[in-house]
N, C-alpha and C positions, 0 to 999 in steps of 0.2 A: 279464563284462568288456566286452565288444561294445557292450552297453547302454548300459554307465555312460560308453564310448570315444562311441556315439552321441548324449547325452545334454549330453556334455563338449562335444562339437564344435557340439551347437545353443547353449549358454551363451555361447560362445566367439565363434558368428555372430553370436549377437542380440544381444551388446554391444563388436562392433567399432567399430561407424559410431552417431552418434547417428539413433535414430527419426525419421521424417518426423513423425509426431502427437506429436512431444516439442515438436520446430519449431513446428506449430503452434498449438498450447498455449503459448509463449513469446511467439508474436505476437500469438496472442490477448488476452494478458497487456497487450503493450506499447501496443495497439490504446488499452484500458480506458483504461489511465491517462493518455493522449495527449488520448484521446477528452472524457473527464470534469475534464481543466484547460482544454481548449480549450471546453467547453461554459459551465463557470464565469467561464469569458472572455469568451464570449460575451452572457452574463445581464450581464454587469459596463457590456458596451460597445454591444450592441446590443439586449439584450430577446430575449425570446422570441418571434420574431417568426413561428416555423411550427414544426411538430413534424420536418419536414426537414431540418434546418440540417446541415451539413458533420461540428460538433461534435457531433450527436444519431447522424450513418451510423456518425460511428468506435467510437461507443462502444458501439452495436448490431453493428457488424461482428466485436465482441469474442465476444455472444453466438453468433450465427451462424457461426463458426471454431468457436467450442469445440462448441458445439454438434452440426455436422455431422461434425467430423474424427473427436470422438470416440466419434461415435454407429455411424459409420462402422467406426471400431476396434471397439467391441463386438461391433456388427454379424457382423463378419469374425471376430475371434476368435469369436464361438461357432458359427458357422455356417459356415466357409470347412474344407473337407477340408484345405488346406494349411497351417492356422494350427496348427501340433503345436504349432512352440516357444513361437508367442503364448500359447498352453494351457499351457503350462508355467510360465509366469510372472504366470498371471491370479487374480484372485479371482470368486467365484459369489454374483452378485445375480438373484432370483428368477429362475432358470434359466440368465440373459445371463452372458457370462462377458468379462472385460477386465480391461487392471490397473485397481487402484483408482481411482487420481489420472482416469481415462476418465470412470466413473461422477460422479464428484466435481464435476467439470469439465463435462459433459455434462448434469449436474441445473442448474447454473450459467448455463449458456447457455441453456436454458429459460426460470428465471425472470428474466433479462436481460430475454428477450424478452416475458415474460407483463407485465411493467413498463411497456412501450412504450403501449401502451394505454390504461393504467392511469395514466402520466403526464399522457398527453394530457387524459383526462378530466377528471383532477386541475384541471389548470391553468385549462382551459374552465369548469370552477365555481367554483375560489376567486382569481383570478386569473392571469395570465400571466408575471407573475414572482413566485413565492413563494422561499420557506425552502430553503438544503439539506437539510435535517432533514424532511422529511414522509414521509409513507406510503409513494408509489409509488418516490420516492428511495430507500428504506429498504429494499423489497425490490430494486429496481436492485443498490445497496450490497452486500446478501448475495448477490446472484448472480455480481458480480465479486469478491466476495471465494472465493466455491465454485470458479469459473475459476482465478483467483487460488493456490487450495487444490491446485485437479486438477493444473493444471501444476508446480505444487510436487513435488507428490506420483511425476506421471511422474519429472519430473527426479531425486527420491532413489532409486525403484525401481531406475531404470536405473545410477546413479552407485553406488549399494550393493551394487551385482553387478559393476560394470567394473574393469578394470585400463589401464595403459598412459597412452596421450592420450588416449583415448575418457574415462577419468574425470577428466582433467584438464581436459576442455571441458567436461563434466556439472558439475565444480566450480565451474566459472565460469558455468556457464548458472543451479547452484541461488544464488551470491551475487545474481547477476543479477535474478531471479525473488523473492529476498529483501528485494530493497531494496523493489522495486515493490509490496511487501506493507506494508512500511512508510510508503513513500509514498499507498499507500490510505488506511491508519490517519491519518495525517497530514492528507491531505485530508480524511477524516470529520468532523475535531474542528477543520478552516480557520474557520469561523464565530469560534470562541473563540480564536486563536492569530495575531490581528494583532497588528501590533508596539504600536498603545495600550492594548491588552490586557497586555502585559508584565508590568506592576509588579501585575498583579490573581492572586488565588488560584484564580481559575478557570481562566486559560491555564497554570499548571502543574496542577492536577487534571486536567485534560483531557488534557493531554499524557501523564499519569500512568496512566489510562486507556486510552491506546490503544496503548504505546508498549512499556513494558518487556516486555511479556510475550511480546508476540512479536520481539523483537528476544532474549531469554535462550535463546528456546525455538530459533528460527532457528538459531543460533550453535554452538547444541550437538548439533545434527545434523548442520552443514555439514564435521566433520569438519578443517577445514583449520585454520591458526591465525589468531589476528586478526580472525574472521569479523567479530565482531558491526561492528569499527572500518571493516570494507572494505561489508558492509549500508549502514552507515551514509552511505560514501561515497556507495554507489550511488543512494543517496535523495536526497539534497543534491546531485550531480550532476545527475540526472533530473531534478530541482525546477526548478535553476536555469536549464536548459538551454532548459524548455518555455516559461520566465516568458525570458527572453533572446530567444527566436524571436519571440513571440506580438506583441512592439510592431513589429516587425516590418512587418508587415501592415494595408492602412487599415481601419477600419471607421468605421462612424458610427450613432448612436441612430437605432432606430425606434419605439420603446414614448416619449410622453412620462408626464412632464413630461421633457424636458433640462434639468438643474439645473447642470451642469459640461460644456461644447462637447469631445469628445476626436475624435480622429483616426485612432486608430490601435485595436489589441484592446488591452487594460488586463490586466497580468497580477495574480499575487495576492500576495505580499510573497518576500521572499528565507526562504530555507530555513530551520529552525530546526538550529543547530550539535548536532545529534545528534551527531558525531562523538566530542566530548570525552568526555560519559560513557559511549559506547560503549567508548572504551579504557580507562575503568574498569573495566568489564563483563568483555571479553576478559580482560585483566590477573588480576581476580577468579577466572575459571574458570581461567586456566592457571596461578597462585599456587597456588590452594587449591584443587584439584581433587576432592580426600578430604573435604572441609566438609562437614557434614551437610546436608538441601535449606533446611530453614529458618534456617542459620546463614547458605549466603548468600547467602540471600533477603534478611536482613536489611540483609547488609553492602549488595551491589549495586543495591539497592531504594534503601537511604538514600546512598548515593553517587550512583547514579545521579541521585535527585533533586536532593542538591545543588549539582552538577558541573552540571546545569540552572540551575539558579536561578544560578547565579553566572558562569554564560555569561549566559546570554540577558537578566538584568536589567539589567545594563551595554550589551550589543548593540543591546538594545530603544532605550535615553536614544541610542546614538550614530544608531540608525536613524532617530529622532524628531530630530533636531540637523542644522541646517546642515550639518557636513563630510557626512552620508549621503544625500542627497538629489542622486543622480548617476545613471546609467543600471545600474552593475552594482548598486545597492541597491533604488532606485527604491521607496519608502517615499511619496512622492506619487504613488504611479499611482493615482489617483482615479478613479471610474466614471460614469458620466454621470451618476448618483441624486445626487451626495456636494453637500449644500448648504455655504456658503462659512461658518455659522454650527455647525460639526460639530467635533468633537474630530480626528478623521478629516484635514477640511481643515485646520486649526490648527495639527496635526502635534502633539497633545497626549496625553497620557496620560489612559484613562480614568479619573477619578478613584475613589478607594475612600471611601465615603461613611458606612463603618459603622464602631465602634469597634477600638482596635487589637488589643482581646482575643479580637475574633472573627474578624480576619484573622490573628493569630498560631492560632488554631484553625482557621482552615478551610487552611494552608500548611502546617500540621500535620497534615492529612486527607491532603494529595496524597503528602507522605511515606509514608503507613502504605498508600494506594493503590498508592504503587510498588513497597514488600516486597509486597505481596499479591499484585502480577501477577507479580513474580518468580520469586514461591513457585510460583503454579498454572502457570509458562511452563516450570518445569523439567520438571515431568510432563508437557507435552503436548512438550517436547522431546526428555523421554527414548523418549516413543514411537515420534518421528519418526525419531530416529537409528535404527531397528530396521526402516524401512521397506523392502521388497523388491521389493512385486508392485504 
């Protein structure tokens, strides 16, 4: 009885107060994605003009937080005589002992930083402003998305063992932490998801892609109700918030050619209205909660994409059209690259140049993409919801 009274009372300590390395796992988090729109901003208005820039510290400051805090937490838990309770709540990676989301989180902020390097190089041989989509981005990518993961991961540990306020701020730290996971996925597949991109099969495939599966999987660990619709907030909030700051501020081109004089940082388009079919989403799971996983995968997948396609097609014409070209849409922020003979500048829709049988097929593709990530987001959510250590 002594035991289980002493064992009671460590459970009871270690999830009064939220963690310091939960904190910094969250700002790690927030670092990333702050870091990685302001850097985009950057390319857009000024060029890559040094591997230093303000936008390249924030988003390496992400590695180095997760990095150290939570190497530091391992660290301590396996080796500190007074980490009992830490020990009590950890898992065992070759020998080192920490919660999970530490390891997770702590490989992440590694290869953040093994990137750094590896970018620069990049750049110095195939130019100074390339592609989001390359190599050293790629492992960048996965290392804030492992960050991304670790603090996830703390935050359910901690919130699946709490009671009281202590899980009611863990609930709002993992919606929190959810959106910013979504906002990644979103920025990943920015290349394909301007607004003259809209009326194309390839800005809903993409979207298809990065979107459903961890917005299902999120939602149904997060325990609370409504999650996936309040995720969704937090994405489109955080979107708007960093694209609203950023004109903010002057900059001016140093990479030519200057093909368009701007002023100020250029952000990257307004948010895509995830919101709507995320209340699908929600609605789905707490309707039909008994559904079998593939039954609603189907539903949620094919509504989700529709509830897309029927937002965002209409969104796109009014973002392209005179009444949207004002500071809260800002659909001309142009970057100093954007020539005056571009669909871009003309404010036009890219056009679809292939037959309509194979755009009815490939819109037909993003559909069957969206059951498919719904299907595989239930399993990696029913995991999540089970998480502890």
């Amino acid at each position: 009885m002594a035991t289980q009274a002493v064992a009671a009372a460590r459970v009871h300590a270690e999830t009064e107060i939220v963690p310091w390395y939960v904190w910094c796992a969250v700002a790690a988090t927030t670092s990333s994605m702050v870091g990685i729109h302001w850097d985009i901003s950057w390319h857009r208005s000024i060029g890559r003009d040094t591997f230093w820039t303000p936008a390249h510290v924030a988003i390496y400051l992400c590695g180095v937080l997760a990095g150290a805090s939570c190497g530091y937490l391992i660290l301590t838990t396996t080796f500190a005589k007074a980490a009992v309770t830490l020990r009590e709540s950890a898992v065992s990676v070759w020998g080192f002992r920490g919660p999970l989301g530490a390891f997770v989180a702590a490989w992440g902020g590694i290869a953040m930083l093994t990137s750094a390097p590896f970018d620069d190089w990049w750049h110095n041989a195939y130019g100074l402003d390339v592609k989001v989509i390359s190599p050293p981005h790629m492992v960048l990518a996965v290392g804030m998305f492992a960050v991304q993961l670790g603090a996830l991961l703390l935050v359910l540990g901690y919130k699946n063992r709490a009671t009281g306020d202590t899980r009611a701020t863990l609930e709002l730290l993992y919606l929190y932490v959810s959106g910013l996971v979504v906002f990644n996925m979103g920025t990943l597949v920015i290349e394909y998801t301007f607004p003259l991109f809209g009326h194309l099969p390839m800005y809903y495939r993409a979207l298809a892609l990065a979107i459903p599966f961890f917005l299902i999987a999120l939602t149904m660990a997060a325990g609370v109700p409504w999650a996936a619709t309040k995720i969704a907030a937090v994405y489109m909030i955080a979107w708007q918030a960093i694209n609203l700051v950023l004109p903010l501020f002057p900059a001016e081109p140093k990479l030519g050619p200057v093909l368009y004089q701007i002023k100020s940082f250029v952000p990257s388009f307004f948010p895509i209205w995830l919101i709507v079919p995320a209340l699908f989403v929600d609605w789905i799971l707490h309707r039909y909660p008994h559904w079998a996983v593939w039954k609603k995968a189907i539903v949620a997948g094919l509504g989700f994409e529709a509830l897309l396609v029927a937002v965002q097609w209409p969104f796109t014409s009014f973002l392209l059209s005179p009444a949207g070209r004002n500071w809260f849409f800002y659909p001309d922020a142009f970057d100093y690259r954007t020539t005056t003979t571009s669909y871009f500048f003309r404010q036009l829709f890219y056009p679809w140049t292939k037959s309509p049988e194979l755009f009815a097929a490939e819109m037909g593709l993003s559909f069957v993409i969206a059951v498919v990530m719904m299907w595989l987001g239930q399993y990696w959510g029913g995991w999540l919801a089970r998480v502890k250590r």
